[in-house]
LUMDORO-862708 format. One record per residue (C-alpha): residue in one letter; y negated, z, x; residue number from 1. Coordinates in pm, 1 decimal. Layout:
REM residues N
<r a <Y Z X> NUM>;
...
This chain:
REM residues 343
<r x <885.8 2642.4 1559.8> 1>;
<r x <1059.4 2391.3 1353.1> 2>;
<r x <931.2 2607.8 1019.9> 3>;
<r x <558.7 2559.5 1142.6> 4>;
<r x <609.7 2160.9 1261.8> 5>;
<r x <797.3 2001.4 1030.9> 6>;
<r x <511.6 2082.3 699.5> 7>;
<r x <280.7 1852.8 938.3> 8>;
<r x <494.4 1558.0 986.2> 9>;
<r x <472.9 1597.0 584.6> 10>;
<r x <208.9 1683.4 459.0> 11>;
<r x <-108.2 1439.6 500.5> 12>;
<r x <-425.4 1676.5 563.8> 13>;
<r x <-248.5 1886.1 798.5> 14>;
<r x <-167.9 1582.7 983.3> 15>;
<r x <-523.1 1474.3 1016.0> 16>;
<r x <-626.1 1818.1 1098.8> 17>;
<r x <-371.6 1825.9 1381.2> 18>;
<r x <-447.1 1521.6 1526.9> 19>;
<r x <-869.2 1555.8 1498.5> 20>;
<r x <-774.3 1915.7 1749.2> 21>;
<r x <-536.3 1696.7 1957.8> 22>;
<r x <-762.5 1398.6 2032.3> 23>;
<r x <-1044.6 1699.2 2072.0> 24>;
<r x <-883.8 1853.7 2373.4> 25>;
<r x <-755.5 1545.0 2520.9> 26>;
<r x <-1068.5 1412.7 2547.5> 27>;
<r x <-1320.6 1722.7 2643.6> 28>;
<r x <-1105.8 1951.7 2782.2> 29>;
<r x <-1183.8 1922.9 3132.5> 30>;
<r x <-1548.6 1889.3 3061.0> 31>;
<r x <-1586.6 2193.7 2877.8> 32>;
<r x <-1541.3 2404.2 3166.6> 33>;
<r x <-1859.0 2312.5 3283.3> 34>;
<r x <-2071.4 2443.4 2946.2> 35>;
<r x <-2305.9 2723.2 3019.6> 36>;
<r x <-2460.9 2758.8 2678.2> 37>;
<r x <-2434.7 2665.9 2327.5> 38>;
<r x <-2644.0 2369.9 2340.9> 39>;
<r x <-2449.3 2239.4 2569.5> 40>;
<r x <-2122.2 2306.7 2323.0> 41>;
<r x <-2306.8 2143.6 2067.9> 42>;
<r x <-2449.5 1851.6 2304.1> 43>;
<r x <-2015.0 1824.8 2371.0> 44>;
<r x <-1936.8 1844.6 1987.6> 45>;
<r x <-2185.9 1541.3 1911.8> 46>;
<r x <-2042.4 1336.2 2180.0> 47>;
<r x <-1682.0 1389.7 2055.0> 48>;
<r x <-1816.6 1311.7 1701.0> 49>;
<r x <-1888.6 1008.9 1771.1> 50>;
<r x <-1588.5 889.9 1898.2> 51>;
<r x <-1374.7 1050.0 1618.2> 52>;
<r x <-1603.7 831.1 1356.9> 53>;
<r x <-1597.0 549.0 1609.0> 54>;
<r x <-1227.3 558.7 1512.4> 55>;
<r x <-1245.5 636.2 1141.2> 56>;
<r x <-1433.3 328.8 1061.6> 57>;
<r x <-1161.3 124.1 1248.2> 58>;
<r x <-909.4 265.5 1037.7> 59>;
<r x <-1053.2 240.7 701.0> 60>;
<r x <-1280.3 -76.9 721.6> 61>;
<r x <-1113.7 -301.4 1040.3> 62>;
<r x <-731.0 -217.8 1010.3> 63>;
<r x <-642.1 -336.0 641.6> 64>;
<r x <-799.9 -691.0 767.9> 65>;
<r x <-470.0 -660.8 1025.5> 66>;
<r x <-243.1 -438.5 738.8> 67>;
<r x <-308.6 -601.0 406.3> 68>;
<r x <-535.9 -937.3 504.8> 69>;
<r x <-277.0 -1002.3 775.1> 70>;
<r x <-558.2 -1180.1 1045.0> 71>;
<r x <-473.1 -987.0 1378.9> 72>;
<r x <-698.7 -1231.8 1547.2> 73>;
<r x <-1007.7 -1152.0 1294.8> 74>;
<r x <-941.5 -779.6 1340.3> 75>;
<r x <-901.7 -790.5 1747.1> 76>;
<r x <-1256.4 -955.0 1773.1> 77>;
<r x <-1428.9 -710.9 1510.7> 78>;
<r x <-1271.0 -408.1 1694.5> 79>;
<r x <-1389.0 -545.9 2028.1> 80>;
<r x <-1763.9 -616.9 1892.4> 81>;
<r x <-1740.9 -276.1 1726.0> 82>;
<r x <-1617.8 -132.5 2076.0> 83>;
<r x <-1914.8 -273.0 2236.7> 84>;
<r x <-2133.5 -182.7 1958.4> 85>;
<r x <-2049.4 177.0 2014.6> 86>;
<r x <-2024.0 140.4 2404.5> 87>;
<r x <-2416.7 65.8 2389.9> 88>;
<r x <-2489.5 329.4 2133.3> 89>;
<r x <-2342.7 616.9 2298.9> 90>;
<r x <-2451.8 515.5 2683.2> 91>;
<r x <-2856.9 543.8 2529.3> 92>;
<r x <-2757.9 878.8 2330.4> 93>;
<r x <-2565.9 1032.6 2641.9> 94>;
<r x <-2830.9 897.3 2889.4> 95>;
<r x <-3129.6 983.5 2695.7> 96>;
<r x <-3002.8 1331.1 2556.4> 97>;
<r x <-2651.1 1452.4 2592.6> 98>;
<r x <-2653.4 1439.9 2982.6> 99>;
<r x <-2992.4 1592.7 3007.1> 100>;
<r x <-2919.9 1910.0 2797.5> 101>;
<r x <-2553.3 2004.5 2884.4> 102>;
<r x <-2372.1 2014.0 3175.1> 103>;
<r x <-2095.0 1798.2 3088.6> 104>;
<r x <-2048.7 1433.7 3255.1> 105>;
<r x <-2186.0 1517.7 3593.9> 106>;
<r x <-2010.1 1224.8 3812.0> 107>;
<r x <-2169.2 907.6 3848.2> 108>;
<r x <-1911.6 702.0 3704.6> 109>;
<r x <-1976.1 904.3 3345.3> 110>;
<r x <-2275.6 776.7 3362.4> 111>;
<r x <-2173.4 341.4 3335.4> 112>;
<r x <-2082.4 137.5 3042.7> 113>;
<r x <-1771.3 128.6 3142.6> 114>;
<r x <-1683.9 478.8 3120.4> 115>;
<r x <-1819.9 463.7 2771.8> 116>;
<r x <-1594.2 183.9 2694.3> 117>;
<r x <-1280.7 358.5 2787.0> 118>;
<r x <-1334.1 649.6 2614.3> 119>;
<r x <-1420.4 497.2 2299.5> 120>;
<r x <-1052.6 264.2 2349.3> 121>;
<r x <-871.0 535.7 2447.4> 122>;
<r x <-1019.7 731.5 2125.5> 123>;
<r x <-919.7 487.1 1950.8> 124>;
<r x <-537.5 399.6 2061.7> 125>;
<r x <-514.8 753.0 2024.9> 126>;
<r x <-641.3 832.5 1690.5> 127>;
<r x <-455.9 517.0 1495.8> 128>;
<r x <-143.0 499.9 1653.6> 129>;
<r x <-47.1 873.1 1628.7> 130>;
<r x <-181.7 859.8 1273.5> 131>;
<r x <2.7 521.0 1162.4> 132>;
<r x <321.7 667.3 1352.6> 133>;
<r x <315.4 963.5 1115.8> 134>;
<r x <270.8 766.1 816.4> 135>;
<r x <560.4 539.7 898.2> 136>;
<r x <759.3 886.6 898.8> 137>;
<r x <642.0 996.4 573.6> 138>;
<r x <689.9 668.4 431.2> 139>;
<r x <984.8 599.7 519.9> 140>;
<r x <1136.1 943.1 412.9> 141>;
<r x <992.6 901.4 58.4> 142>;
<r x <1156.5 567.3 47.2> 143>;
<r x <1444.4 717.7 146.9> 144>;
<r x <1424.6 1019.1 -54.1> 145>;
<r x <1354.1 770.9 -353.6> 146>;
<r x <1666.2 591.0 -299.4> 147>;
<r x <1904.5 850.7 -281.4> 148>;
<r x <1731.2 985.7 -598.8> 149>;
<r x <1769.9 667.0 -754.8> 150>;
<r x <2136.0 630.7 -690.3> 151>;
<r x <2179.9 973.5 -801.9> 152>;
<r x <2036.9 884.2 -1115.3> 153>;
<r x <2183.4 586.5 -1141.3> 154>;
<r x <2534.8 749.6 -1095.3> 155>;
<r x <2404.2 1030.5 -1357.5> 156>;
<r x <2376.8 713.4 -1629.7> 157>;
<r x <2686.1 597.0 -1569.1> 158>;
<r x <2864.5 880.8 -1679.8> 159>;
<r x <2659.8 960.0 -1966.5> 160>;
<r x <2729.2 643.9 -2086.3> 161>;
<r x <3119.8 700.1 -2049.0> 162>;
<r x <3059.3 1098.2 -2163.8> 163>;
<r x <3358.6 1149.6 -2411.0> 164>;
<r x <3126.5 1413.3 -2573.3> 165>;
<r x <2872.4 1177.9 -2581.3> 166>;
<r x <3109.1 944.7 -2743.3> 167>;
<r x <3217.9 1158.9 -2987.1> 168>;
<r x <2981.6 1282.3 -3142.2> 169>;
<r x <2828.6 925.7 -3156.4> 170>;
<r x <3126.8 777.3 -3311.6> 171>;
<r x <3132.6 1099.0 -3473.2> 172>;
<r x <2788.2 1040.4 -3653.5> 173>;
<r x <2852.7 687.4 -3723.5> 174>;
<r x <3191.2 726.4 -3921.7> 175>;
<r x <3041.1 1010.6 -4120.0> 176>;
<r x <2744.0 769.3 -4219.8> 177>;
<r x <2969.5 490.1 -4294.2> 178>;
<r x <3171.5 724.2 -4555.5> 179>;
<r x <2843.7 824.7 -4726.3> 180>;
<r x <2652.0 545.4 -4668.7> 181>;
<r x <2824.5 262.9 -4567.5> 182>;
<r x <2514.9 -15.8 -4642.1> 183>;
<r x <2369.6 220.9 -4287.6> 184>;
<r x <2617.7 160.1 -4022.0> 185>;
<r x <2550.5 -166.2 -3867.7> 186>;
<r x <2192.5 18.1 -3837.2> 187>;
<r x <2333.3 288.7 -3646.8> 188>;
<r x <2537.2 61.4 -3453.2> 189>;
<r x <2227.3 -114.4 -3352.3> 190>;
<r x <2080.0 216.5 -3265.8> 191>;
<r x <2423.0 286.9 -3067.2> 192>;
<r x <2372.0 -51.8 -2898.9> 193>;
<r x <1988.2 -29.5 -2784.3> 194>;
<r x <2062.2 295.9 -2584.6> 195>;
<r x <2321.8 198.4 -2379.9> 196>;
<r x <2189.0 -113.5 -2292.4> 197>;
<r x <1876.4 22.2 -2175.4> 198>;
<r x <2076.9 267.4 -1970.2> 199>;
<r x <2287.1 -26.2 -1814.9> 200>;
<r x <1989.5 -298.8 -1762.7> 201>;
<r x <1655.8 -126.0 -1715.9> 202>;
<r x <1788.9 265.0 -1592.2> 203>;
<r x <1830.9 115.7 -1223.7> 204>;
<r x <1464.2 -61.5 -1214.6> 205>;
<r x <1190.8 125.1 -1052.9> 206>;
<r x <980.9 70.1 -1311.7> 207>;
<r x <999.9 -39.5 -1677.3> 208>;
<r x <654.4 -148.2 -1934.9> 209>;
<r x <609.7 174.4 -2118.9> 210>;
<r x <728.8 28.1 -2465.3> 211>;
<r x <1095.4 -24.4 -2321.4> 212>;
<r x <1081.7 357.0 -2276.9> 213>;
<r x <931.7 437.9 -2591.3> 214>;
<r x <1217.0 166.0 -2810.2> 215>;
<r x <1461.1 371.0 -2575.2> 216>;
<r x <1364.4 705.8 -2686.2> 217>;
<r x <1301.4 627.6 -3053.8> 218>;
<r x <1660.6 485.1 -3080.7> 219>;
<r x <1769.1 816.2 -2923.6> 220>;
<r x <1541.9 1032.9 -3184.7> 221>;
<r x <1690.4 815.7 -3447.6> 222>;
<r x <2063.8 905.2 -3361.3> 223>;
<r x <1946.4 1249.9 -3356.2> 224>;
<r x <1785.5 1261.3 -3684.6> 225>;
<r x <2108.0 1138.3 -3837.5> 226>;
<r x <2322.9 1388.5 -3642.5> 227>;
<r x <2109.2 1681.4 -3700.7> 228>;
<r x <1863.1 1562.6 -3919.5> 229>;
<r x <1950.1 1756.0 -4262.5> 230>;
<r x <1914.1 2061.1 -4109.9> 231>;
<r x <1673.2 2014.3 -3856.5> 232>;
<r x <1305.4 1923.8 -3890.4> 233>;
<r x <1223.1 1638.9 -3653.1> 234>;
<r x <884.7 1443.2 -3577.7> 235>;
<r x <797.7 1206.3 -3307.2> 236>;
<r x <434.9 1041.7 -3308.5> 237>;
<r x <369.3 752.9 -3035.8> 238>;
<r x <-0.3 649.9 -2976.4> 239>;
<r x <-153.3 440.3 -2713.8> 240>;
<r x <-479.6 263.5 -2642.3> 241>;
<r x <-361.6 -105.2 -2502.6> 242>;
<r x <-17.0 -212.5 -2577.0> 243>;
<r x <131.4 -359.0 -2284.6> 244>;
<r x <-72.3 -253.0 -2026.2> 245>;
<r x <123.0 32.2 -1897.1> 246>;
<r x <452.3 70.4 -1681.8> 247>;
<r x <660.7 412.1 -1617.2> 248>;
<r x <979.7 497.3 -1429.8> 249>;
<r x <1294.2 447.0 -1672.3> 250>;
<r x <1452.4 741.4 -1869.7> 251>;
<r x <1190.5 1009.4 -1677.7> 252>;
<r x <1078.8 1120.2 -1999.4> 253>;
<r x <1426.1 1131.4 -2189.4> 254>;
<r x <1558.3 1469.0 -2037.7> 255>;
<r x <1295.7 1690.7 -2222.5> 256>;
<r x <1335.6 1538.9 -2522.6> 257>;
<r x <1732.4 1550.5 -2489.0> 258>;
<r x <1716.4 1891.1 -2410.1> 259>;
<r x <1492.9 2008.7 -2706.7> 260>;
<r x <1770.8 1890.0 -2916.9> 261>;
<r x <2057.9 2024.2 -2690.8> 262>;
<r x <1904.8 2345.0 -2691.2> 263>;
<r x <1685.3 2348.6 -2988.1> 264>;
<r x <1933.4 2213.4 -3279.1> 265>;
<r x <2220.6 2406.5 -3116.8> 266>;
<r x <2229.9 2642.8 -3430.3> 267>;
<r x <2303.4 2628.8 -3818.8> 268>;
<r x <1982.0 2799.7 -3915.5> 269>;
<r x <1639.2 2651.5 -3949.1> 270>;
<r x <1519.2 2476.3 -3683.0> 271>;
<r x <1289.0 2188.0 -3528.8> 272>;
<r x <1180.8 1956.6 -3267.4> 273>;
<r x <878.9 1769.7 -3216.7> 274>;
<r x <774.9 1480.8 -2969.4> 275>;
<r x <415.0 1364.7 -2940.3> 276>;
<r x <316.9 1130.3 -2676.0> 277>;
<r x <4.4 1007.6 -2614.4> 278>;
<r x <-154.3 731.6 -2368.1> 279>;
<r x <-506.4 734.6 -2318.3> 280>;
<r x <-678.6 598.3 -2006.4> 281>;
<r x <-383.4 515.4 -1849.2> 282>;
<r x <-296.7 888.0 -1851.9> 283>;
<r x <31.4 973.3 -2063.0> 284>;
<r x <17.7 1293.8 -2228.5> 285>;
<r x <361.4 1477.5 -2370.8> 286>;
<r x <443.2 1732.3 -2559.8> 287>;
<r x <795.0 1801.6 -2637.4> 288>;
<r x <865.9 2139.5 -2789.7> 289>;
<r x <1175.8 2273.4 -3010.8> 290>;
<r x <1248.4 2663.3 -3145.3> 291>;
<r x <1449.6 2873.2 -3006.8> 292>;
<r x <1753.5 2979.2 -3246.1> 293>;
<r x <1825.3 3361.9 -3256.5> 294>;
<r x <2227.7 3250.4 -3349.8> 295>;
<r x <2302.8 2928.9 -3159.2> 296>;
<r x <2619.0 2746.1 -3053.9> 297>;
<r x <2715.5 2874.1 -2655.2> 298>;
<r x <2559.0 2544.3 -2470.8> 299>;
<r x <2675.2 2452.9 -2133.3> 300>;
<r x <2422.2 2352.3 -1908.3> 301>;
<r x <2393.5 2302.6 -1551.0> 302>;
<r x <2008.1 2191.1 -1555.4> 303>;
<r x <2075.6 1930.5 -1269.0> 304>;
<r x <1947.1 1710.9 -1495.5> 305>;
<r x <1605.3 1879.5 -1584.9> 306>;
<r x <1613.4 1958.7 -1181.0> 307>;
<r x <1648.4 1597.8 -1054.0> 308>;
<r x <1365.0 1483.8 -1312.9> 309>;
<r x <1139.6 1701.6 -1179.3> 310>;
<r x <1224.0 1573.3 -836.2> 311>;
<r x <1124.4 1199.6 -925.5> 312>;
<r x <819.8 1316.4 -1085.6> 313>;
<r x <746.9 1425.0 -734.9> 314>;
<r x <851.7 1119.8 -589.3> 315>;
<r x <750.3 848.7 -774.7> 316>;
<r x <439.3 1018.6 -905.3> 317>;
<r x <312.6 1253.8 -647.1> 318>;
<r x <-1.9 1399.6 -701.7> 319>;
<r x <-12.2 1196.6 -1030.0> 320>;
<r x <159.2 1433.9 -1275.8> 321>;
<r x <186.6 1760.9 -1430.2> 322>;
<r x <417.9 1968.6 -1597.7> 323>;
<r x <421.7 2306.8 -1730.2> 324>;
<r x <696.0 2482.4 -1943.8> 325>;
<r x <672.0 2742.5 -2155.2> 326>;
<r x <865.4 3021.5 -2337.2> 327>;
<r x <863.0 3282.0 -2604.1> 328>;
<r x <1061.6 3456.8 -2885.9> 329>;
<r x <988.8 3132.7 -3167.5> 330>;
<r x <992.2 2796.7 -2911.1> 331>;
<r x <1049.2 2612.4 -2610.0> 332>;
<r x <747.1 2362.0 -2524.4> 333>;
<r x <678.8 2097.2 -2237.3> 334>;
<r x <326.4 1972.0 -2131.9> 335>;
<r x <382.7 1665.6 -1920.5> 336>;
<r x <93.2 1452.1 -1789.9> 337>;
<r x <164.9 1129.5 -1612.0> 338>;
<r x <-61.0 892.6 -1458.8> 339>;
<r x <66.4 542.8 -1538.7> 340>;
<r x <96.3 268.0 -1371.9> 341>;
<r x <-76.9 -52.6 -1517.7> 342>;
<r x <67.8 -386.2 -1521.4> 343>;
């Protein structure tokens, strides 16, 4: 059983579906024993129609007065005049129709304001509070699964930063530059410099404006285009419609481009990577893609790193991103489309 329940403490439509059957047998079940024809199902469907919307409308139009607006008094009283509202509704529709054309409701008391007003409570107790229980589950384990993402990430930096291959190839670079071209090094230094200091100040934020990211990822193209570049044809392009209107999760983008370069300039014959971003809309558009060398250098990888970016896309953008990958004979290319967050 736990295969079939757990996908509806999770997933948000099959929750609602669940709980609209739930709330429809609790409250007609022992009333639909007495149906003799399909009217009288229908008659029965109508009635419990009304009470599901009864509830709906408190949910989406009374409950982020209490939620958001914070005025429980303001939303008691609305949900009480609503209450009644619906009390007086539904005791004309079931007196002047739904009790004259089914056999449901027979006893007397069925037939009061009263009854009508209990129903429509109970409806409603029912409806929000198993709904708002299950989103305080699902909230609570995205926030959690978040976090443990987060630190996981955040551990992830910290090594890269202290990566002896990293650093070697980096200090690497830079004397090599400073031999032929020693008027370049404090550049590179400064290139050297803006990486890990975004990795140690903004890679633990949640989010970061969108130009941080791109400075970030430039300075890391840069290093690469002096490691690599004479043999390796590289092009970035960066466009976007309002400066400083956007935000995105830090160094979520960095792992494709890293890759086209770990995997892409891992050779000594011909070979490329390009980077185009895009923001239009507030939708970010990227394409990373790099060739695929037919003689290239043995590259470890473990692709945890490829595997937990994919896993905050889910988190932090859920239902706001996609990604597709693909791969042939001549190159290696990533389609990833983000929906930002504005400012």
């Amino acid at each position: 059983m736990k295969w079939k329940f757990k996908p509806i403490l999770e997933n948000k439509w099959e929750q609602e579906i669940a709980i609209l059957v739930f709330s429809f047998i609790l409250f007609t079940l022992n009333d639909w024993v007495f149906i003799q024809s399909w009217k009288g199902f229908s008659n029965g469907l109508l009635y419990f129609v009304v009470l599901y919307f009864h509830a709906q409308l408190n949910r989406f139009f009374l409950l982020p007065i209490l939620l958001k607006k914070q005025q429980p008094f303001f939303y008691f009283l609305l949900t009480l005049v609503l209450i009644v509202v619906f009390t007086v509704f539904l005791y004309e529709a079931t007196t002047g129709f739904i009790y004259k054309n089914c056999f449901l409701y027979k006893s007397a008391h069925q037939k009061t304001y009263q009854f009508q007003f209990a129903t429509l409570s109970g409806t409603l107790v029912c409806i929000l509070g198993t709904l708002h229980i299950l989103e305080h589950y699902r909230d609570q384990k995205n926030k959690t699964n978040k976090a443990l993402l987060s630190n996981q990430v955040q551990l992830n930096a910290l090594k890269n930063q202290f990566n002896p291959h990293f650093l070697f190839n980096t200090m690497n670079t830079l004397y090599g530059i400073s031999l032929r071209y020693p008027e370049r090094t404090s550049e590179m230094i400064m290139e050297v410099s803006q990486l890990m200091r975004y990795q140690v100040e903004q890679g633990n934020k949640e989010f970061v404006s969108l130009e941080n990211e791109i400075a970030f990822i430039s300075s890391y193209i840069q290093l690469e285009k002096e490691r690599v570049g004479y043999r390796c044809s590289i092009d970035f392009d960066y466009e976007c419609d309002q400066e400083g209107r956007y935000e995105i999760a830090p160094m979520i983008l960095i792992t494709f481009i890293e890759n086209a370069f770990k995997h892409g300039a891992a050779t000594i014959e011909k070979c490329f990577v390009t980077i185009d971003i895009k923001v239009i809309k507030g939708k970010l558009c990227m394409k990373v893609a790099n060739s695929v060398p037919q003689h290239k250098k043995e590259v470890v990888s473990t692709k945890i790193g490829l595997k937990n970016t994919r896993e905050r896309l889910e988190i932090v953008y859920p239902k706001k991103h996609r990604i597709e990958i693909t791969q042939n004979a001549q190159d290696y290319t990533v389609n990833l489309v983000i929906e930002l967050r504005q400012v």
